[in-house]
DSSP file (Angstrom, degrees, kcal/mol; ACC not computed):
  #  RESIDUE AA STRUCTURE BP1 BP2  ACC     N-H-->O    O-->H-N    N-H-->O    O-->H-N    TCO  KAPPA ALPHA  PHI   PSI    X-CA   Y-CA   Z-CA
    1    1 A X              0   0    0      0, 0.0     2,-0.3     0, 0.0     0, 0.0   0.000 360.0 360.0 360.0 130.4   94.8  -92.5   20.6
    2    2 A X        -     0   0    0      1,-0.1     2,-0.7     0, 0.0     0, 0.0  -0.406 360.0-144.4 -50.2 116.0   98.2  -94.2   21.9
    3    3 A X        -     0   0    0     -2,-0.3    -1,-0.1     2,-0.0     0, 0.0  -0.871  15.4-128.4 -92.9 129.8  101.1  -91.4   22.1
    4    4 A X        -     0   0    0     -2,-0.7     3,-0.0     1,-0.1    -1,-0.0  -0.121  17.2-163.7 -56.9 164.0  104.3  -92.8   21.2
    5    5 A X        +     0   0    0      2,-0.1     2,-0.7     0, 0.0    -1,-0.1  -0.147  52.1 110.9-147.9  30.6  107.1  -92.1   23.8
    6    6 A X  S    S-     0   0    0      1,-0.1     3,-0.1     0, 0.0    -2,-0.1  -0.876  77.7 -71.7-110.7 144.1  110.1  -92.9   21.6
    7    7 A X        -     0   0    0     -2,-0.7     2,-0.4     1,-0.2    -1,-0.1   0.419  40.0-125.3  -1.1 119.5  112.8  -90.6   20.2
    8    8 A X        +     0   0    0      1,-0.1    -1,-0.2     5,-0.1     0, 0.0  -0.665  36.5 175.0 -83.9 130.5  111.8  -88.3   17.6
    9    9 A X        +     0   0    0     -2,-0.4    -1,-0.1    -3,-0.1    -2,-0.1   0.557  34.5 102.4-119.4  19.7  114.2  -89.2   15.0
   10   10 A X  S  > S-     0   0    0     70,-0.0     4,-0.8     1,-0.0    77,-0.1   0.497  90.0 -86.7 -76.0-159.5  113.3  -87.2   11.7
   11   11 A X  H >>>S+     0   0    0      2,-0.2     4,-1.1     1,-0.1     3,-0.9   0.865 123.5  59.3 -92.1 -54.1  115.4  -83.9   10.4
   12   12 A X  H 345S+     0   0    0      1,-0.3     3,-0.4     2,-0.2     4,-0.3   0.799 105.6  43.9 -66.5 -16.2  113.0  -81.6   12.6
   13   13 A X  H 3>5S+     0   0    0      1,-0.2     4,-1.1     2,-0.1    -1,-0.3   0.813 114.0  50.9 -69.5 -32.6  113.8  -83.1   15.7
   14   14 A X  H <<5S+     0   0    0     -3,-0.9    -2,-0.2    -4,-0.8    -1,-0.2   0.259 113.2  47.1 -71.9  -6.9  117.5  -83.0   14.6
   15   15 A X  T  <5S+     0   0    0     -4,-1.1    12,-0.2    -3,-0.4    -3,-0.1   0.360 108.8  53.0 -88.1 -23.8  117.2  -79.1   13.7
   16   16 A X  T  4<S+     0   0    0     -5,-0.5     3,-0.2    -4,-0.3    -2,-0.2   0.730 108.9  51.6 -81.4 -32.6  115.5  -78.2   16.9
   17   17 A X  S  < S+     0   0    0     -4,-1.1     4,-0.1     1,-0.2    -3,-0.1   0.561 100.0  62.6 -83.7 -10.9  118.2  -79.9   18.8
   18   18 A X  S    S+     0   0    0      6,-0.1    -1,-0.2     2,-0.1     9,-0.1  -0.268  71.3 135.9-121.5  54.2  120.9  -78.0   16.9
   19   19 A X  S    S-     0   0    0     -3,-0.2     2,-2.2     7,-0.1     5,-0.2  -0.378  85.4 -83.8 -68.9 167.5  119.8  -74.6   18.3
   20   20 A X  S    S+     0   0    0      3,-0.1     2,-0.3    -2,-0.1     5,-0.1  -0.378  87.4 144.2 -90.8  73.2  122.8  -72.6   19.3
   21   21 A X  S >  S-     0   0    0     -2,-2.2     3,-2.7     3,-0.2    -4,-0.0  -0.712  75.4 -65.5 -95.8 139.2  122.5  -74.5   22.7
   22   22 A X  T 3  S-     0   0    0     -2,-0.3     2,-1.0     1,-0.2    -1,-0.1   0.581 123.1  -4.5 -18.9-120.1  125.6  -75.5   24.6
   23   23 A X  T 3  S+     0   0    0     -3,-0.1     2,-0.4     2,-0.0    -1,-0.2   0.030  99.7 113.9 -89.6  43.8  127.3  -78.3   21.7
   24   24 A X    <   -     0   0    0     -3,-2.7     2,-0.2    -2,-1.0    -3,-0.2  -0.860  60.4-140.0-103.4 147.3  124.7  -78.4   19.1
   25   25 A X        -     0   0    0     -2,-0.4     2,-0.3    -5,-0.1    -4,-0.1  -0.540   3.3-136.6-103.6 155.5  125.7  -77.1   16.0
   26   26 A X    >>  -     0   0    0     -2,-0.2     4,-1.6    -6,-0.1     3,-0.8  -0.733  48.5 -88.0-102.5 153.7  123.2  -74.7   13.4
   27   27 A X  H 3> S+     0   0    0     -2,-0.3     4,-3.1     1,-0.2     5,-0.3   0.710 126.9  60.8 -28.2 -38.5  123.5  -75.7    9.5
   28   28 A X  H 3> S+     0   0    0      1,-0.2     4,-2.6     2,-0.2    -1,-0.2   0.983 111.5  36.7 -63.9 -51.3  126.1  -73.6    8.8
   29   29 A X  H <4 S+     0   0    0     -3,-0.8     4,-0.4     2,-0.2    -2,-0.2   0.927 114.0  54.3 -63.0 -31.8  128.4  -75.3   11.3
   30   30 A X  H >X S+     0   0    0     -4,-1.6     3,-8.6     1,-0.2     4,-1.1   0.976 110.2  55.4 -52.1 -53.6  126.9  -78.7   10.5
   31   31 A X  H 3< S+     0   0    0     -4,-3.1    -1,-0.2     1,-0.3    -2,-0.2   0.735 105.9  47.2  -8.1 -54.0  127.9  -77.6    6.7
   32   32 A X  T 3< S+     0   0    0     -4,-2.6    -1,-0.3    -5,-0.3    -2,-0.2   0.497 101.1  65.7 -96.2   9.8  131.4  -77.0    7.4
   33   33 A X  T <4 S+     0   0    0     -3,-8.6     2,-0.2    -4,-0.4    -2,-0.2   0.606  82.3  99.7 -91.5 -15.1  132.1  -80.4    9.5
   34   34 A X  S  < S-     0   0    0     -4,-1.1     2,-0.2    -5,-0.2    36,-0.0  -0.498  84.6-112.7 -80.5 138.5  131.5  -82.0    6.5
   35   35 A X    >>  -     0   0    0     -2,-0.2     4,-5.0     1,-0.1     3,-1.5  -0.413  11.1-127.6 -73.3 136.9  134.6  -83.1    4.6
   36   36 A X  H 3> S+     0   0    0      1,-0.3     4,-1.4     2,-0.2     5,-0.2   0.881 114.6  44.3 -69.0 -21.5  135.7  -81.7    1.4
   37   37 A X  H 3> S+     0   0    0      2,-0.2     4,-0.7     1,-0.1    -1,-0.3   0.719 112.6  52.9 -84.9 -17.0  136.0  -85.4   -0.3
   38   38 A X  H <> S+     0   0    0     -3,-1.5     4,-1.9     2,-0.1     5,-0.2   0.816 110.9  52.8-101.6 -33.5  132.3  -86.5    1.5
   39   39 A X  H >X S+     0   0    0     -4,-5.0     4,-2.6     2,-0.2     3,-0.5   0.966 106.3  45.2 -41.4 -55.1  130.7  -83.1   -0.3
   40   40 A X  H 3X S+     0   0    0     -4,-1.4     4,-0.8     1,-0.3     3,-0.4   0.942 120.9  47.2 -75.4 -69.0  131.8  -83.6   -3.7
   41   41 A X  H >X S+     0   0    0     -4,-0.7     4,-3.4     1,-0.2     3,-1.4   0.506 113.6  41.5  24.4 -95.5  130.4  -87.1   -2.7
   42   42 A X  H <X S+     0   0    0     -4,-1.9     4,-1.1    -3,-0.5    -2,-0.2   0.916 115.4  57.3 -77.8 -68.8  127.0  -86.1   -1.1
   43   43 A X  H 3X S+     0   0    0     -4,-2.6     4,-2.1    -3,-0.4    -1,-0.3   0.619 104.5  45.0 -33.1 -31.2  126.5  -83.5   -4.0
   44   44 A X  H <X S+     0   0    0     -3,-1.4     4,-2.0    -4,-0.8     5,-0.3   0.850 116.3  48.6-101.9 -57.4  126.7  -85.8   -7.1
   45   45 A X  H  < S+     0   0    0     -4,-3.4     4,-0.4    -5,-0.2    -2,-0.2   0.665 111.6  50.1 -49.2 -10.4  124.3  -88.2   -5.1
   46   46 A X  H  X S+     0   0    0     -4,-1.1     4,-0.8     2,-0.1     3,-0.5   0.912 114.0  44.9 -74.9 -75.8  122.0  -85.1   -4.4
   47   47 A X  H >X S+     0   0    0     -4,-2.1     4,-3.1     2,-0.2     3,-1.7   0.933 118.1  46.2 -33.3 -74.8  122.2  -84.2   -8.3
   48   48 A X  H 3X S+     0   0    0     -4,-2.0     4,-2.6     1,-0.3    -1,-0.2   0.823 114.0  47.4 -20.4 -55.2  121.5  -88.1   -9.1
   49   49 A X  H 34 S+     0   0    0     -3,-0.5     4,-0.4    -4,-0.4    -1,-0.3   0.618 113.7  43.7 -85.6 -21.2  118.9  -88.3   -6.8
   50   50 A X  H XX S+     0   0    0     -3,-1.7     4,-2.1    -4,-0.8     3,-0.7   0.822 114.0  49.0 138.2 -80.9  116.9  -85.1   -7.8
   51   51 A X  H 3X S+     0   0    0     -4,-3.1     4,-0.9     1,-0.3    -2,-0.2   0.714 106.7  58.6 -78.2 -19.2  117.1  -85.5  -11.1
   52   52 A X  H 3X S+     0   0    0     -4,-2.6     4,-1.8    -5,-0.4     6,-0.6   0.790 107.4  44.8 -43.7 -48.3  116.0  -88.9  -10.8
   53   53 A X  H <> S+     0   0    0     -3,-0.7     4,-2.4    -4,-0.4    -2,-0.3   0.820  96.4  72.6 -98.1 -11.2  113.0  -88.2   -9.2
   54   54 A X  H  < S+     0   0    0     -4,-2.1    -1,-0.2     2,-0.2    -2,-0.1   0.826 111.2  29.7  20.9 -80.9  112.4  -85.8  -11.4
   55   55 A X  H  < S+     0   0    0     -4,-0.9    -2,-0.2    -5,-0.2    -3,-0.1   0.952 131.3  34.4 -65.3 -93.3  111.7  -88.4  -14.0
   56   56 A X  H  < S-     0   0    0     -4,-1.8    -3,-0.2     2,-0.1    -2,-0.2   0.355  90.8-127.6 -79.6 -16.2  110.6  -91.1  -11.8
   57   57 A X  S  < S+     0   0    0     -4,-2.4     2,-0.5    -5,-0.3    -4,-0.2   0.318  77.5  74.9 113.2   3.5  108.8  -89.7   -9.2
   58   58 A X  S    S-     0   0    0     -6,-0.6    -1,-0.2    -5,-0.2    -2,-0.1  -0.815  89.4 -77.3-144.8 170.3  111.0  -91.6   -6.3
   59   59 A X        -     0   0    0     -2,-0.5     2,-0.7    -3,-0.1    -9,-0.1  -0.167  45.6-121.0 -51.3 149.8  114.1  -91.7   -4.7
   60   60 A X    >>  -     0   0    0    -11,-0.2     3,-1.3   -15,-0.2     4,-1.2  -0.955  25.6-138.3-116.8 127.0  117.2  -93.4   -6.9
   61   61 A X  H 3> S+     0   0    0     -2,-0.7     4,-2.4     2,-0.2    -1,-0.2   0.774  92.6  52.2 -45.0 -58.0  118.1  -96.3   -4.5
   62   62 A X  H 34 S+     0   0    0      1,-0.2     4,-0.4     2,-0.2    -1,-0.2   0.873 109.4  51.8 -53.8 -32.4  122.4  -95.9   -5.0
   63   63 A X  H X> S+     0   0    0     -3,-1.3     4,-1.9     1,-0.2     3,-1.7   0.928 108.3  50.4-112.0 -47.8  122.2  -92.3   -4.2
   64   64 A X  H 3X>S+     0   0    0     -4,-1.2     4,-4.7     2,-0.3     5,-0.8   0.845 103.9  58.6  16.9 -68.4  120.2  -92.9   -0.9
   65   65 A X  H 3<5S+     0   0    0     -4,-2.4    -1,-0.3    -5,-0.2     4,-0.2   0.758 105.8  48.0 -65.5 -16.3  122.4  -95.2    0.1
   66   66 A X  H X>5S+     0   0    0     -3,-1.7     4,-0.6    -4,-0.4     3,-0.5   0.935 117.9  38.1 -79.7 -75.9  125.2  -92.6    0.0
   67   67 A X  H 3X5S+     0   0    0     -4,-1.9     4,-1.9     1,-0.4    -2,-0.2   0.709 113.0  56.5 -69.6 -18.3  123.3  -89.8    1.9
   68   68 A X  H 3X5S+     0   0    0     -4,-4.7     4,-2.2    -5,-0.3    -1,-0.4   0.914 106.2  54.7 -76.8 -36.8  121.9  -92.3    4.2
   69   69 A X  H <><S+     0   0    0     -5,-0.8     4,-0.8    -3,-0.5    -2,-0.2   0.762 112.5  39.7 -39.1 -40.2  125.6  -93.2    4.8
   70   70 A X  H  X S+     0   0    0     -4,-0.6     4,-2.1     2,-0.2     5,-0.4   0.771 110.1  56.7 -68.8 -46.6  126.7  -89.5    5.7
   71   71 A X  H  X S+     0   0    0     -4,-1.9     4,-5.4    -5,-0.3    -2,-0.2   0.912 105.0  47.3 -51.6 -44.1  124.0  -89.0    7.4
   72   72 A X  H  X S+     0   0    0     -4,-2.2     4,-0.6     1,-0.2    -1,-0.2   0.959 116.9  55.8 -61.5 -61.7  124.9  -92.4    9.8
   73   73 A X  H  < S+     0   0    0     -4,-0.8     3,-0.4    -5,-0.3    -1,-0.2   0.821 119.4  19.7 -65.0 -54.3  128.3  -90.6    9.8
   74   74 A X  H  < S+     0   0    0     -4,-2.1    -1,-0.2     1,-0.1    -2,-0.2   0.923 132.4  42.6 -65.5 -49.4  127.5  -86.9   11.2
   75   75 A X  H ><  +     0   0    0     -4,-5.4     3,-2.9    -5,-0.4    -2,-0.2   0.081  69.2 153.2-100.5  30.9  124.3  -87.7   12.8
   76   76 A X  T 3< S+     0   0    0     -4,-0.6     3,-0.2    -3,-0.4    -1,-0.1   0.431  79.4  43.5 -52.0   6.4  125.0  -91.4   14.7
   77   77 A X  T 3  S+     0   0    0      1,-0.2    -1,-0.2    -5,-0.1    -2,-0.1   0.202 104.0  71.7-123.3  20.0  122.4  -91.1   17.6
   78   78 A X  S <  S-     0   0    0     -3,-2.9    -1,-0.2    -6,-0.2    -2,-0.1  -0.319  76.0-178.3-126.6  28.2  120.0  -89.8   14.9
   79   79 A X        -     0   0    0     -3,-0.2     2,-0.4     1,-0.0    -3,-0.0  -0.032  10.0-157.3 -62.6 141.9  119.4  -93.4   12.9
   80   80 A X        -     0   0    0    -12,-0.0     2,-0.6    11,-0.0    -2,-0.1  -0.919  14.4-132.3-116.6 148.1  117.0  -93.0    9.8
   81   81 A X    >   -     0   0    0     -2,-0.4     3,-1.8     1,-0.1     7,-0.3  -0.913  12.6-146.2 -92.7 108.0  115.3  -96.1    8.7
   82   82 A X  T 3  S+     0   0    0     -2,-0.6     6,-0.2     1,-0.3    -1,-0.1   0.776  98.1  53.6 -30.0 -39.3  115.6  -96.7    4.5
   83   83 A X  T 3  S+     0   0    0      4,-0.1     2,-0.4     5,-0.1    -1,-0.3   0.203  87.6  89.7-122.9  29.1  112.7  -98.1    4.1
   84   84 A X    <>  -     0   0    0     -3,-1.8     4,-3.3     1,-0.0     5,-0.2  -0.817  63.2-153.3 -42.7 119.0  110.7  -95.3    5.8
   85   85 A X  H  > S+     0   0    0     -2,-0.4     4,-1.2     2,-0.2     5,-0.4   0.931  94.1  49.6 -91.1 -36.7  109.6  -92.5    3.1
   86   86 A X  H  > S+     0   0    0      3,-0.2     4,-2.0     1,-0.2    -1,-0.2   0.885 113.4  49.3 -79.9  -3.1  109.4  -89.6    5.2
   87   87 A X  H  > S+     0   0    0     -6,-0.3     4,-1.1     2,-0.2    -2,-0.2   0.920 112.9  45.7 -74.6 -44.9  112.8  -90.6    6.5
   88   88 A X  H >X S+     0   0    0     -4,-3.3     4,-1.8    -7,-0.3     3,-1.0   0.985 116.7  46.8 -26.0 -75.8  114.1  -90.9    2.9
   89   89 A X  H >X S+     0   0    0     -4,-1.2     4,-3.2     2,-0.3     3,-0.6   0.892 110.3  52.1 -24.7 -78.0  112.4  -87.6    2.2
   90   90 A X  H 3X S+     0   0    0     -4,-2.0     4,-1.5    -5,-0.4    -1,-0.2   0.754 112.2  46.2 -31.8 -41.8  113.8  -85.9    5.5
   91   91 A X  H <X S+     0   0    0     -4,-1.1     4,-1.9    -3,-1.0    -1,-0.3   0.840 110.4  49.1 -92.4 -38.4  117.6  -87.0    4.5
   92   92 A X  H <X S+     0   0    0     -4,-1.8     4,-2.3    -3,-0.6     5,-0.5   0.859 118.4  44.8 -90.2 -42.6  117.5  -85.9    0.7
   93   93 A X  H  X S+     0   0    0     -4,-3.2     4,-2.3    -5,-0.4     5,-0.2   0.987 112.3  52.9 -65.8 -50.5  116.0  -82.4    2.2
   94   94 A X  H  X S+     0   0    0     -4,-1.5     4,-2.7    -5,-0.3    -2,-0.2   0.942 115.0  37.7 -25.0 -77.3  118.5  -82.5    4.8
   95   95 A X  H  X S+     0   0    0     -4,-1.9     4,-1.0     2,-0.2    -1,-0.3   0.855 114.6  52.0 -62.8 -33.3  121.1  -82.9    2.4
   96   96 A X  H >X S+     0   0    0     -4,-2.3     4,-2.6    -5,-0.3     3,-1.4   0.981 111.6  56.2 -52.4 -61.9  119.5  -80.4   -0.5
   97   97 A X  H 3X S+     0   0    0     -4,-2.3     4,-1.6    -5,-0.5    -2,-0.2   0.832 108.7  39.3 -13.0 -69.4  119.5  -78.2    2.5
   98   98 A X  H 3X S+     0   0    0     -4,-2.7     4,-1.5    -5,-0.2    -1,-0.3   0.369 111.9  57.4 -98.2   4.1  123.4  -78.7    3.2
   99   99 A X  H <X S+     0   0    0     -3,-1.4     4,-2.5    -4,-1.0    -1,-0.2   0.919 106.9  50.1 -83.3 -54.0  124.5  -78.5   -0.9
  100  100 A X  H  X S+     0   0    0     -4,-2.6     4,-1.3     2,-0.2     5,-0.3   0.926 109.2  54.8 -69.1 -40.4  122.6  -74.9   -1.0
  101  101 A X  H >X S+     0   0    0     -4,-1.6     3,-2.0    -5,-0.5     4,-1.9   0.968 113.7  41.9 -37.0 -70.0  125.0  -74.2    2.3
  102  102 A X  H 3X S+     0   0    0     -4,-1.5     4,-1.1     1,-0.3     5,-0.2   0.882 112.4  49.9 -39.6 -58.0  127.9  -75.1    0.2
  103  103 A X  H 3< S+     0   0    0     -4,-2.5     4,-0.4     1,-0.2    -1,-0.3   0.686 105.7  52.4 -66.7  -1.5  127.1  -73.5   -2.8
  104  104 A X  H <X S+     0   0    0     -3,-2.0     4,-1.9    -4,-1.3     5,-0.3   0.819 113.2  52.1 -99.7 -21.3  126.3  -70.0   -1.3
  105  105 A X  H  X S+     0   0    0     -4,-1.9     4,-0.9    -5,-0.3    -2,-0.2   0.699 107.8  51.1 -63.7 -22.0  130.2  -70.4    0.6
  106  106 A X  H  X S+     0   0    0     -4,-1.1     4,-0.7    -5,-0.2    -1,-0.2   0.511 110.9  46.7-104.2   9.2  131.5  -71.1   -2.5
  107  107 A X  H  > S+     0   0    0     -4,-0.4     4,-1.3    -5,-0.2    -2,-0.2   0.649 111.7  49.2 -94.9 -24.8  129.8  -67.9   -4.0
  108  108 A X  H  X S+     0   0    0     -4,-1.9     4,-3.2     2,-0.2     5,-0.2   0.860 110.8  51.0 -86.8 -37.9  130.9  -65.6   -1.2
  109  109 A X  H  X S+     0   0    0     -4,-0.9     4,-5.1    -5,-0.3    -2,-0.1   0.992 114.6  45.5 -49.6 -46.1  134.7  -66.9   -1.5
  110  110 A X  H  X S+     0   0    0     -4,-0.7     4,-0.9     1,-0.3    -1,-0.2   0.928 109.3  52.3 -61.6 -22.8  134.4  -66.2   -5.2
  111  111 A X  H >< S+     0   0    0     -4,-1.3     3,-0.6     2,-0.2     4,-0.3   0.897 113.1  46.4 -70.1 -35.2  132.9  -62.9   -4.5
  112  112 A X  H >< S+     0   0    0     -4,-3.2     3,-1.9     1,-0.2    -2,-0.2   0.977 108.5  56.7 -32.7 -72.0  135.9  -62.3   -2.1
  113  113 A X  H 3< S+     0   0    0     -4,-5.1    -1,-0.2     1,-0.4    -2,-0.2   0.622 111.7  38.0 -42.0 -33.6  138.4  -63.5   -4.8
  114  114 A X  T <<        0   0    0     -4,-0.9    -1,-0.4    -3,-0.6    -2,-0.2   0.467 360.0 360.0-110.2   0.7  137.3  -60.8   -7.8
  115  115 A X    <         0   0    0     -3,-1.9    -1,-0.2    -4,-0.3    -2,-0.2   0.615 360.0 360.0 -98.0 360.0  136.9  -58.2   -5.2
């Protein structure tokens, strides 16, 4: 069998590389590079997309196009191809991934806040 010799370009190759090694970032930091106007964003296209497939059993095409779109934006030497399903797949976990980041930061502030 041929072995491939090109870039791994999927979320686990992009999660191995961001070991706490010299300037690769872990989730948390990717989490917090992200802009407070490209969350709400990247959250309502999460929901969409989730609950879409839900129903339908696939990806909903606008809300794709968002996350592949962040993705392009944080991750630019990291390209996913659209019309690849475990790269679809990989980028909506990715991003499920980095909404549960968010929400457990905005649960520890609030827990701050009443304390």
């Amino acid at each position: 069998m041929q072995r491939h010799h090109y870039k791994l370009t999927g979320m686990a190759s992009v999660l191995k590389a961001s070991g706490n090694q010299n300037n690769n970032m872990n989730i948390q930091e990717i989490a917090k590079s992200v802009a407070k106007t490209d969350r709400e964003i990247i959250i309502k296209s999460v929901a969409d997309n989730t609950s879409y497939n839900a129903n339908f059993g696939k990806h909903k095409i606008d809300a794709m196009y968002i996350m592949y779109d962040q993705w392009h934006k944080l991750f630019p030497a990291h390209k996913q191809d659209i019309n690849c399903s475990s790269c679809r797949n990989a980028v909506a976990k990715f991003w499920n991934t980095m909404c549960d980041e968010w929400s457990k930061e905005k649960r520890k502030k609030n827990v701050k806040k009443t304390k």
